[in-house]
C-alpha positions as CSV (number, residue, x, y, z in Angstrom):
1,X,89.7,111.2,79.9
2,X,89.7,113.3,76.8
3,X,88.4,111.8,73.8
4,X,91.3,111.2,71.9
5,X,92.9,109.3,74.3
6,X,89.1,107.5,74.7
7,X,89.5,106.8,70.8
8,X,93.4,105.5,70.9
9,X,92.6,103.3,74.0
10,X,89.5,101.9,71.9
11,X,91.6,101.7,68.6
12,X,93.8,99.4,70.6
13,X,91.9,97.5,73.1
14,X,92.6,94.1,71.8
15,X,96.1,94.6,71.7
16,X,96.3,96.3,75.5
17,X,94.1,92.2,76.0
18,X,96.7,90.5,74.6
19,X,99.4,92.2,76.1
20,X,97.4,91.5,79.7
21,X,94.1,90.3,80.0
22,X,93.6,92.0,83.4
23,X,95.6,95.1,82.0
24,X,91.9,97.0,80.9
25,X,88.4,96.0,81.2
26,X,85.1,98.1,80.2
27,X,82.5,99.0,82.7
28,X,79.1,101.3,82.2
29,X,81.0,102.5,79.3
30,X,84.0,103.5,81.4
31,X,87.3,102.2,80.7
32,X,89.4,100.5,84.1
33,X,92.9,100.4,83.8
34,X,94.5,98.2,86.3
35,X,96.7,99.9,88.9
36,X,99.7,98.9,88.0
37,X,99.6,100.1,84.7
38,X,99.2,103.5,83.0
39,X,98.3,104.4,79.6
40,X,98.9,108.2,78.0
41,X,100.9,110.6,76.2
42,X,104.9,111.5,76.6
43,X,105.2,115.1,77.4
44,X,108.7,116.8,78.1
45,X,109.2,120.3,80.9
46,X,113.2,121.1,80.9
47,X,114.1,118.5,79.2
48,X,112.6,115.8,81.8
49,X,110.2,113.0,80.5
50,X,106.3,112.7,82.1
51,X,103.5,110.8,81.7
52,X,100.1,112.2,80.6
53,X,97.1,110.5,81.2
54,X,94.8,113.2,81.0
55,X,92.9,111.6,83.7
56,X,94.9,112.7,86.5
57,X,96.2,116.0,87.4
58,X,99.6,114.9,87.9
59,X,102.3,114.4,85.7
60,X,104.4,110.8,86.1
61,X,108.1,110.7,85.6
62,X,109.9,109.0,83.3
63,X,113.1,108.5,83.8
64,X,115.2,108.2,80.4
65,X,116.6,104.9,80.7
66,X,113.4,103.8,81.4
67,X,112.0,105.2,77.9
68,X,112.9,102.4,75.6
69,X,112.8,104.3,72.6
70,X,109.8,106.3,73.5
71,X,110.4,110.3,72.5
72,X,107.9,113.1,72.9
73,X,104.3,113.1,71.8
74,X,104.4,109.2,71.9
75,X,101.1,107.3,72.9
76,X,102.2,104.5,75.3
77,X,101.5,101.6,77.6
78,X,103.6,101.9,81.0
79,X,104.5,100.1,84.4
80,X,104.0,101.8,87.3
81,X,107.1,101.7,89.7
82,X,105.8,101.8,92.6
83,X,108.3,103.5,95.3
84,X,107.4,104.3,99.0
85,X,109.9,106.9,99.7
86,X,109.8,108.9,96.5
87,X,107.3,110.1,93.6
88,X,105.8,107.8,91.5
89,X,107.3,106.7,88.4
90,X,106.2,104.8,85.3
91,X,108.7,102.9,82.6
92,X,107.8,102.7,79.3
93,X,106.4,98.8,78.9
94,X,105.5,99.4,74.9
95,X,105.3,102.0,72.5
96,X,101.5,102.2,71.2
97,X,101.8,104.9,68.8
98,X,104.3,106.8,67.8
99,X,104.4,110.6,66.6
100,X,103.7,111.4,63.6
101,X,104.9,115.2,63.9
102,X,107.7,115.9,62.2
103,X,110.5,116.9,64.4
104,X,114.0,117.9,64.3
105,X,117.1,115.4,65.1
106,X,120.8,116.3,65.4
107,X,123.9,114.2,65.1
108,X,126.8,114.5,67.7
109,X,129.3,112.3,69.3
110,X,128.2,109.4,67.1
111,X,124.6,109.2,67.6
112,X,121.3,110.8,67.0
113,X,119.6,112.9,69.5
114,X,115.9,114.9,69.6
115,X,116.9,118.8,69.2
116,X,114.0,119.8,71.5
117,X,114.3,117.3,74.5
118,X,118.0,115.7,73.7
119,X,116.6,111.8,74.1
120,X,118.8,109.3,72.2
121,X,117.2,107.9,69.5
122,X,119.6,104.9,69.2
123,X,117.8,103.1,66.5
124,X,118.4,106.0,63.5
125,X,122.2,105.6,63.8
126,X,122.2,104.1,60.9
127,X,122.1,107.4,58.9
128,X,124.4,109.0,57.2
129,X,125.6,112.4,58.8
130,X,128.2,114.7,59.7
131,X,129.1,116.0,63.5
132,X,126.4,118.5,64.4
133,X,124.6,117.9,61.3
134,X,120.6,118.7,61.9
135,X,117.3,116.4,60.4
136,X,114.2,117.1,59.5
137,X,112.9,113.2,60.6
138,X,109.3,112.1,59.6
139,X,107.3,109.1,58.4
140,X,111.1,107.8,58.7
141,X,112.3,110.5,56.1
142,X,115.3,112.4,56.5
143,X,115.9,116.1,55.1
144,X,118.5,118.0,55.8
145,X,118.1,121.0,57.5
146,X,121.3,122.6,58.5
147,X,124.6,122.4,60.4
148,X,123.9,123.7,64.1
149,X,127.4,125.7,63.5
150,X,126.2,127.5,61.0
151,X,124.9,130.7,62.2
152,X,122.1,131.2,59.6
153,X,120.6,128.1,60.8
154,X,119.4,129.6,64.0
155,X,116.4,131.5,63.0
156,X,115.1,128.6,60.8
157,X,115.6,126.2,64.3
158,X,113.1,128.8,66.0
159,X,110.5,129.2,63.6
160,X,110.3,125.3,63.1
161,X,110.3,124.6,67.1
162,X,107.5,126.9,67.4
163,X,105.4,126.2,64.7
164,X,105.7,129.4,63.1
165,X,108.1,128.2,60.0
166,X,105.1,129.1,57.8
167,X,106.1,132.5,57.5
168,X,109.1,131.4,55.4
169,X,106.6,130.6,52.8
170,X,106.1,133.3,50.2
171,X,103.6,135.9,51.0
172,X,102.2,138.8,48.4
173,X,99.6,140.6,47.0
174,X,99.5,140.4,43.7
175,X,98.5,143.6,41.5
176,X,97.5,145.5,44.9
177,X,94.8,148.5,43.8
178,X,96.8,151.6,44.2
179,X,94.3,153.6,43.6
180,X,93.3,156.7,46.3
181,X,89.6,157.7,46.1
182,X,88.3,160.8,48.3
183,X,84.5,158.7,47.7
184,X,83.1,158.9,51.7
185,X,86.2,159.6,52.8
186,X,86.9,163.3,54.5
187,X,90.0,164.6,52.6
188,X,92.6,165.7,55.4
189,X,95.6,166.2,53.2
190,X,95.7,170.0,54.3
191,X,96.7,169.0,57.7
192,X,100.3,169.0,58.4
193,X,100.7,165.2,59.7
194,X,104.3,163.5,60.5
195,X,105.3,160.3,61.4
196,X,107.9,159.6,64.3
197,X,109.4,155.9,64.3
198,X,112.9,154.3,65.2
199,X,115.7,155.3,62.4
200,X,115.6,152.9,59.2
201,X,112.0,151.6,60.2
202,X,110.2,150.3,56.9
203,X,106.5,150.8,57.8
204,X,104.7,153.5,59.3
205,X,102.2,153.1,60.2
206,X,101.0,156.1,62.4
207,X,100.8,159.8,62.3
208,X,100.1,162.5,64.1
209,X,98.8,166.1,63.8
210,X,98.4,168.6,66.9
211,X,96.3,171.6,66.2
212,X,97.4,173.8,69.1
213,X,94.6,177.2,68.4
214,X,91.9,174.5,68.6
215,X,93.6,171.5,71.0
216,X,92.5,168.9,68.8
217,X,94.7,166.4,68.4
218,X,94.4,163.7,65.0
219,X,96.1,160.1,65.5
220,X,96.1,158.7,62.0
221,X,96.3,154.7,61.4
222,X,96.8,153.4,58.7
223,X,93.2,151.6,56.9
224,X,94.5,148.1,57.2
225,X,90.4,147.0,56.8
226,X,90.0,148.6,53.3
227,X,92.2,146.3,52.1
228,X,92.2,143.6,54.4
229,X,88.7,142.5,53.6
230,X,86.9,139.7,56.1
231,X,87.1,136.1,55.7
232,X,89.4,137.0,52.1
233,X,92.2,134.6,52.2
234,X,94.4,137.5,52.5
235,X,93.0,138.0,55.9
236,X,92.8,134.2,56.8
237,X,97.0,134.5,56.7
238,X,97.0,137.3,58.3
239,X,94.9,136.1,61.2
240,X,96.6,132.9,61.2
241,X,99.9,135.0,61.5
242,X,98.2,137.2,64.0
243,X,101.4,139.2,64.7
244,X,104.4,140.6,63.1
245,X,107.4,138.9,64.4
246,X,110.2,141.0,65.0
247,X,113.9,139.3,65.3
248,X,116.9,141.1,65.4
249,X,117.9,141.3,61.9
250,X,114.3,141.0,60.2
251,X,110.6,141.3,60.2
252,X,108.2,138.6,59.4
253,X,105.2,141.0,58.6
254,X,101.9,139.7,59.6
255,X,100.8,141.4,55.9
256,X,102.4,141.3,52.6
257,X,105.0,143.3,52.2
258,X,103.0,145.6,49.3
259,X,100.8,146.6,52.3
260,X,103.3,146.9,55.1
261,X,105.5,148.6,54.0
262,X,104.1,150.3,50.9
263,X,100.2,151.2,50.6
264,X,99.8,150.8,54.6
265,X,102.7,152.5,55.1
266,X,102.1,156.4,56.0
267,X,105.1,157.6,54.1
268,X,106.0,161.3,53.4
269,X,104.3,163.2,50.5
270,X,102.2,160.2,49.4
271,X,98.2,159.9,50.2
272,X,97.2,157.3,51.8
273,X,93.7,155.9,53.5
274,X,93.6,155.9,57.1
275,X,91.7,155.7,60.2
276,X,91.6,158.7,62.4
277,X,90.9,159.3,66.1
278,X,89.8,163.0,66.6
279,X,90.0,163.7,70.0
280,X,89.0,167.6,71.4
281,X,91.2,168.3,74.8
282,X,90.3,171.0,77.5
283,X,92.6,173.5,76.9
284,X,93.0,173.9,80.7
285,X,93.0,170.6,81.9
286,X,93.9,168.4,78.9
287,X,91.0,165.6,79.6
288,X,89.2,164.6,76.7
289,X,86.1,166.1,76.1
290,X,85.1,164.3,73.0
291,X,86.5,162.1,69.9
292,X,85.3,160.7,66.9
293,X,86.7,158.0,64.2
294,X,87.1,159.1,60.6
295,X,87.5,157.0,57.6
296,X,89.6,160.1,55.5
297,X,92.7,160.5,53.6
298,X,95.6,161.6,54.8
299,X,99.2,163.1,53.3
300,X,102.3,162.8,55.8
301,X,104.3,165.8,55.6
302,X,107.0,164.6,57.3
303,X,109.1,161.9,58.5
304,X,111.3,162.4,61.9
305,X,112.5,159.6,64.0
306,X,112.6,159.6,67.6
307,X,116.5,161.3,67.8
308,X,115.2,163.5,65.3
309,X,112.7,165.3,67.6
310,X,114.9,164.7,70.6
311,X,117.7,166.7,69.2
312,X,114.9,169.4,68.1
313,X,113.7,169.6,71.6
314,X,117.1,170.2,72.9
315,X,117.9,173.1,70.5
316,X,114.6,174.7,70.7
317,X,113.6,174.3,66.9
318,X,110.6,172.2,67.1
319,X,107.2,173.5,65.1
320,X,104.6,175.6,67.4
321,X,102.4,172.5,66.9
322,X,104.7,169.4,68.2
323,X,106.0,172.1,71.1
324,X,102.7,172.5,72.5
325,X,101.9,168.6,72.1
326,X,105.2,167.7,74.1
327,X,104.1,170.0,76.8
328,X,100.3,168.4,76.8
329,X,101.3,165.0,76.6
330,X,104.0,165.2,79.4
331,X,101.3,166.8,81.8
332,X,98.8,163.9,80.5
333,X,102.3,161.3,81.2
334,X,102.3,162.9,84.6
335,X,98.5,162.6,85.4
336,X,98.4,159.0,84.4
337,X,101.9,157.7,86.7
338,X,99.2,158.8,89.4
339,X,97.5,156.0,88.7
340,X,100.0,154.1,86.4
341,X,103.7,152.7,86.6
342,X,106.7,153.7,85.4
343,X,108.9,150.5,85.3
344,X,112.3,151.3,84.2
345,X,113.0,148.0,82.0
346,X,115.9,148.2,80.0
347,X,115.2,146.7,76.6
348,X,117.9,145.0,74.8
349,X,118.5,145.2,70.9
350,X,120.8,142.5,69.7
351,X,123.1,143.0,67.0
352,X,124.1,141.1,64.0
353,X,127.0,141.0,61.4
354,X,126.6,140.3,58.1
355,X,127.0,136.2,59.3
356,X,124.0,137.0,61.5
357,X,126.7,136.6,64.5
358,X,126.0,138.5,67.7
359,X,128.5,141.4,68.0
360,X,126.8,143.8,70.0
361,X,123.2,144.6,72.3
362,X,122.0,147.9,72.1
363,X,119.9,149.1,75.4
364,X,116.7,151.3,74.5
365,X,115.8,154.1,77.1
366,X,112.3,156.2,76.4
367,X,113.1,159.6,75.6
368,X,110.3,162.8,75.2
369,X,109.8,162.0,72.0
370,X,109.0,158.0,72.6
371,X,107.0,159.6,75.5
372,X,105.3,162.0,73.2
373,X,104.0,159.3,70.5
374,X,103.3,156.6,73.5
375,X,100.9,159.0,74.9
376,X,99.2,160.0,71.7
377,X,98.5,156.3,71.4
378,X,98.0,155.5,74.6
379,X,95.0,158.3,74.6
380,X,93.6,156.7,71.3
381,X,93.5,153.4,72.7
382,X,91.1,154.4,75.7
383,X,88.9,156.4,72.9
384,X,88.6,153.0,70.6
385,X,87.6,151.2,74.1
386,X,85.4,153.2,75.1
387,X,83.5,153.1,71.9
388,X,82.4,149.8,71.4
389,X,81.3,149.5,75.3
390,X,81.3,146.8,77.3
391,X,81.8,143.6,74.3
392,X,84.7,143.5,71.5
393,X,88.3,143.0,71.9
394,X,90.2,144.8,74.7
395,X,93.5,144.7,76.1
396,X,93.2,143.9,79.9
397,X,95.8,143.2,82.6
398,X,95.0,142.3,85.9
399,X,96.0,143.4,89.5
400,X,98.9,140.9,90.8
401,X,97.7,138.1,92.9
402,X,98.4,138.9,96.5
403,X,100.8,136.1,97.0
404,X,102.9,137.2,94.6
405,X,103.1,140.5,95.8
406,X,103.9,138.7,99.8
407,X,106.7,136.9,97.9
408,X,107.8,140.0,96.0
409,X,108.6,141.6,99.8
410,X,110.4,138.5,101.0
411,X,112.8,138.6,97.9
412,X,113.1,142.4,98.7
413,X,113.9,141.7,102.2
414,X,116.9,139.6,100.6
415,X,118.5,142.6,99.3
416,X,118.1,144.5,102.3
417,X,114.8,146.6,101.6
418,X,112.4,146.5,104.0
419,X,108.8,147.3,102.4
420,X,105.6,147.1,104.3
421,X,102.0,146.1,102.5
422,X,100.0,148.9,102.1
423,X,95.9,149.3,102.0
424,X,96.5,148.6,98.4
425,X,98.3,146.5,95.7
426,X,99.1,150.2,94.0
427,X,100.2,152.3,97.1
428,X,102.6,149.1,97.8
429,X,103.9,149.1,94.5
430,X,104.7,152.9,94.4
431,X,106.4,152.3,98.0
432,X,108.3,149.7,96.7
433,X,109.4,151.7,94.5
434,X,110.0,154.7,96.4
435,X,112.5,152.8,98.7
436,X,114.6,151.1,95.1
437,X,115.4,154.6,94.7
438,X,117.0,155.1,97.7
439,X,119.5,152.4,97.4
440,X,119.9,153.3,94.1
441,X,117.9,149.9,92.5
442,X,115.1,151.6,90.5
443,X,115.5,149.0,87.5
444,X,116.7,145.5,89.5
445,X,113.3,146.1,91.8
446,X,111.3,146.9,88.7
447,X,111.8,143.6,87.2
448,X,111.1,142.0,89.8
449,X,107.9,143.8,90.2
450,X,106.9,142.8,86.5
451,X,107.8,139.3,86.8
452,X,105.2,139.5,90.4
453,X,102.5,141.1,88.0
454,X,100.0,139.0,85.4
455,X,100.0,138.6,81.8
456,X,98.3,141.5,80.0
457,X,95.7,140.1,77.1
458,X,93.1,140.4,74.4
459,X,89.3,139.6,75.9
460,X,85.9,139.9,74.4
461,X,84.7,141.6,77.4
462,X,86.1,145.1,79.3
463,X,88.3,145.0,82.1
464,X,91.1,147.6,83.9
465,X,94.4,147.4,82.7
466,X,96.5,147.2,85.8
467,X,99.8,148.3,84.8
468,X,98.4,151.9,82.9
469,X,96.1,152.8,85.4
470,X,93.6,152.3,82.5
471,X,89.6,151.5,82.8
472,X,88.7,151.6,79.6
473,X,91.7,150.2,77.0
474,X,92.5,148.2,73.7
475,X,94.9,148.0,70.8
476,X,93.7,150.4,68.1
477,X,97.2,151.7,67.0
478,X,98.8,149.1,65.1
479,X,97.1,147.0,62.4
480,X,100.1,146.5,60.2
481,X,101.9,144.4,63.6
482,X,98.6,143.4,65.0
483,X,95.5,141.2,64.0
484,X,93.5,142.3,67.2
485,X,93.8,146.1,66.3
486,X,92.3,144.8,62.7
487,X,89.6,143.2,64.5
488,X,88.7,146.6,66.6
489,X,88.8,148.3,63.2
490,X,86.1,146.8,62.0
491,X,84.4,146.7,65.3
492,X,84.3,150.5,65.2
493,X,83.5,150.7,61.5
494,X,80.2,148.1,61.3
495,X,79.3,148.3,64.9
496,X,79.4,144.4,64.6
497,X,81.3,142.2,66.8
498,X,82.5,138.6,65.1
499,X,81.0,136.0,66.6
500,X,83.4,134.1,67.8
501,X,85.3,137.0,69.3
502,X,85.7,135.0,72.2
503,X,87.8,132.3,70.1
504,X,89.7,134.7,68.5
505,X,91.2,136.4,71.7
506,X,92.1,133.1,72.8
507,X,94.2,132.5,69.5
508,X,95.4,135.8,69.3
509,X,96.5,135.4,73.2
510,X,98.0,131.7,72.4
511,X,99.8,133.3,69.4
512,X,101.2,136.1,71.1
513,X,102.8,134.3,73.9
514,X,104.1,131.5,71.5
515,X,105.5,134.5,69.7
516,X,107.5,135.6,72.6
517,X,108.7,132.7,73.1
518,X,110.2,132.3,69.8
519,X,112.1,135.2,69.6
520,X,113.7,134.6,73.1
521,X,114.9,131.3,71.8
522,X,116.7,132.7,68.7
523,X,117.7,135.3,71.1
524,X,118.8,132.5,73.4
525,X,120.8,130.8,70.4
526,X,122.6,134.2,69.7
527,X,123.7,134.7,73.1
528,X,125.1,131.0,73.3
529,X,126.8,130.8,69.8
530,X,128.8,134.2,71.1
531,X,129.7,133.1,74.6
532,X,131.1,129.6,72.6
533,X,133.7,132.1,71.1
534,X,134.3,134.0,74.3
535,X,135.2,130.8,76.7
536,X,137.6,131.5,79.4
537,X,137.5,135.3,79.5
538,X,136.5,137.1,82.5
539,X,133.9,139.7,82.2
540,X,131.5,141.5,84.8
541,X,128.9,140.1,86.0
542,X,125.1,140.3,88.5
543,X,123.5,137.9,90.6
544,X,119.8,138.0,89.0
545,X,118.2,135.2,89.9
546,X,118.4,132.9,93.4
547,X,116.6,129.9,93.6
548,X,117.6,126.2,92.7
549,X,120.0,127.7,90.2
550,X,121.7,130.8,90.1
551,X,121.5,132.7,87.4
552,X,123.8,135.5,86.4
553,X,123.4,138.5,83.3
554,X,126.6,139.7,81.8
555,X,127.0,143.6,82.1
556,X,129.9,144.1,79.9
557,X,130.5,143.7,77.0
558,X,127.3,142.1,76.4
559,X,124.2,142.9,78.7
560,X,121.7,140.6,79.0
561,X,123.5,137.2,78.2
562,X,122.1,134.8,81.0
563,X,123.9,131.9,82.7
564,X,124.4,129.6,85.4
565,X,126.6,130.1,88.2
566,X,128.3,127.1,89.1
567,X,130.3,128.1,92.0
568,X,127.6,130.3,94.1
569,X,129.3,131.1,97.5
570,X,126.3,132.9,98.9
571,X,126.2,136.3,97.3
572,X,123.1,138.4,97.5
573,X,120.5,138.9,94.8
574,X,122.2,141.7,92.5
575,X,125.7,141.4,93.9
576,X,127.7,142.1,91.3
577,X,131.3,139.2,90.7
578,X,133.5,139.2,88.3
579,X,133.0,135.5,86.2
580,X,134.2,133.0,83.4
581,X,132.1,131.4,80.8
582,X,132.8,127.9,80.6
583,X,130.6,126.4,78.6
584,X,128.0,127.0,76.2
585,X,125.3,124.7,74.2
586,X,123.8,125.5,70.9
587,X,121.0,122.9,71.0
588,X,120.0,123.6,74.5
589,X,121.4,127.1,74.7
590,X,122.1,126.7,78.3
591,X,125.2,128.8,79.3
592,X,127.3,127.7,82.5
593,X,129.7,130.0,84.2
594,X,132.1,130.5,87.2
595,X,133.3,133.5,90.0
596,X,137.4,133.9,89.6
């Protein structure tokens, strides 16, 4: 029993008494609770109610007629039900505590409703609203938050469901020292750096420069740490924001914007301060024979984006220096595959108009010249590991556990591919592979041989990262977008790791999935609020998903829209059917469609 629930329990003892004498009693300084009562915390998984006692492992269901007027995060007295054939279930037999939190509450079809777990809260229909009119409800205050049909209101419903709607508070640095000093700095201005980035990107915040006579190539990050002093309140927020979130139509920067996407920025013609890898190749074999890290100042020469470069390559007007660096760094992309993956996972881009409606999703394929700055960074990333040795902050992703990889060959055996286990998890992989392609399902077999695989994450202490093929590896490429790269900055700077390094990956780790999370939900909202509008129409359709639902993904006109299959009649994983939408929630954002 965790010790909050020790101190609730204690905070009402008298009251549990008088409710039932026998209900609680106190032994060696162990609380008793009588079996046919539970006490705990309300917790909610797809939109289904459970008790947690934090004493058992379990979970107890609650059904919702049986909650009384109990809602999420509520600390409550229950009666078991006690039911031979079935699971057991508790009913709510008084409401202790309620939740303070403040949380968000919608109107529709004359009463109110919780946004995040849809429970009928009965007794605030006394307030005046609108249809689909959304609450900000705490300490029994009201403030209105938005209209659900209003499409502006989705990204504000994310942030706040998620915790993260501090980053709508105002953020700056006020009178930023623009000043560029050569003082123990090595002046690098002479070399003929560039920056390659996505077209219209804000920040840039790498560079590269290939000296082909001497094969010494110079990955320049920006020098996030000179500004972004430790334990500042600047770098407080920062760590507290950990990440840059990235939604379709915006960036909330994990900096101020007079870092991110001014003096951090690498942009054309201006100096700037960075922190440079130096690494010296063989000029026969391309393996690293040494690096260094440079505190110097740079000056980008250029800005290309990535079709930029691509459309040089094809005409065959790309600079001796970037030629020869495309040349190293696709022998150095085939040398790691060896070892390595190459999963072919489309990534969507979703579109808004000016309403911040969807109207279109964009796929992104990797081209040379993705491929040519990926593995520029990629060899940083093992130098900055391999630096601060065997304690600090590295990026580490475990080999897939083995079950995972049995029930990845059963679903395969679904679709007709027979794959055999091989003496190890990355000769099985590659054979997996090998036979996709010869039915022509390189990228339906890929994700599902990502979803069989672990999480990659920050730790304090080295380990492999599965999925490169990588024994030494961190995140040393991205301080702008990423706390943990900051952290490795100073790492390699001071020679000092922070104590509580350990804590830190943890938060940054917690952060980063909660992150994720987020932006598939406004994601999620996007895709619903269009299929709403596009009710009734038939579209194209694939089977992605077989288990107790059946989920589909649209392929035209919008990729990647998820739903429901209603009328399954026994298709195989990846069958492709033609299908209706029929319905679509914006509070839940579940999406329901059927074959015609």
């Amino acid at each position: 029993m965790t010790q909050s629930i020790k101190e609730k329990i204690l905070k009402y003892f008298e009251l549990f008494q008088n409710y039932d004498q026998n209900l609680i009693s106190i032994i060696d300084n162990q609380f008793i609770i009588n079996k046919k009562y539970k006490i705990g915390l309300i917790t909610v998984h797809n939109r289904k109610f459970y008790l947690s006692c934090q004493t058992e492992a379990k979970e107890f269901l609650i059904e919702k007629d049986s909650l009384q007027g109990a809602d999420e995060g509520d600390f409550v007295l229950t009666k078991v039900i006690f039911n031979p054939r079935g699971k057991l279930k508790v009913k709510i037999a008084r409401i202790i505590e309620k939740n303070n939190e403040a949380t968000l509450i919608i109107f529709k079809d004359g009463h109110f409703s919780s946004f995040k777990n849809g429970n009928n809260l009965h007794m605030l229909n006394n307030i005046s609203a609108k249809e689909d009119d959304i609450f900000l409800h705490q300490d029994e205050k009201f403030v209105f938050f938005g209209n659900i049909n209003d499409p502006l209101v989705d990204e504000k419903i994310s942030l706040f469901l998620h915790g993260e709607d501090f980053r709508l508070n105002r953020y700056s640095l006020e009178n930023p020292d623009k000043t560029i000093s050569l003082k123990n700095r090595l002046n690098l201005t002479h070399l003929d750096f560039c920056t390659i980035d996505p077209v219209g990107a804000k920040d840039h915040d790498d560079a590269i420069y290939f000296d082909h006579q001497k094969h010494i190539l110079y990955v320049a990050i920006a020098d996030v740490s000179h500004y972004v002093k430790e334990g500042t309140s600047l770098d407080n927020e920062a760590k507290k924001r950990s990440f840059s979130v990235y939604f379709p139509k915006k960036v909330l920067p994990m900096l101020p914007f007079e870092l991110s996407s001014d003096l951090c920025s690498l942009k054309p013609n201006e100096l700037r301060y960075a922190f440079v890898c130096k690494i010296e190749l063989d000029s026969e074999t391309f393996s690293v024979k040494k690096s260094e890290f440079i505190e110097a100042v740079i000056e980008s020469k250029n800005n290309f984006s990535y079709e930029m470069i691509d459309e040089m390559i094809q005409h065959n007007i790309l600079k001796d220096d970037l030629k020869a660096l495309i040349n190293i760094t696709q022998t150095l992309r085939e040398k790691r595959l060896k070892n390595g993956y190459n999963f072919r996972n489309e990534e969507f881009k979703l579109i808004l108009n000016e309403e911040e409606k969807l109207f279109d999703v964009k796929s992104e394929h990797s081209t040379i010249s993705h491929q040519l700055v990926e593995e520029c960074m990629l060899l940083a990333n093992q130098e900055s590991a391999k630096k601060i040795g065997n304690i600090g902050i590295f990026r580490v992703h475990e080999e897939p556990d083995m079950k995972k990889i049995d029930k990845l060959i059963d679903d395969l055996l679904g679709i007709g591919l027979h794959v055999k286990k091989k003496k190890d998890i990355h000769s099985t992989i590659l054979g997996i592979q090998k036979e996709a392609s010869r039915f022509y399902l390189e990228k339906e077999v890929d994700k599902l041989i990502i979803k069989a695989q672990q999480q990659a994450k920050y730790s304090n202490q080295k380990g492999n990262h599965f999925g490169l093929g990588f024994s030494n590896y961190s995140h040393f490429t991205s301080p702008i977008r990423r706390y943990p790269d900051l952290i490795l900055h100073r790492i390699l700077k001071t020679k000092e790791i922070p104590q509580d390094i350990d804590e830190l990956c943890e938060k940054i780790n917690n952060q980063e999935r909660e992150i994720a999370r987020m932006v598939w939900d406004l994601e999620g909202r996007k895709y619903a609020r269009w299929a709403k509008e596009n009710l009734n129409q038939n579209f194209e359709a694939v089977i992605v998903e077989i288990g107790d639902k059946i989920q589909c993904e649209l392929l035209k006109p919008l990729c990647g829209l998820s739903f429901q299959l209603q009328n399954y009649k026994g298709e195989k994983l990846y069958s492709k059917i033609t299908v209706s939408l029929v319905s679509a929630d914006l509070v839940s954002k579940n999406i329901e469609g059927r074959r015609v």
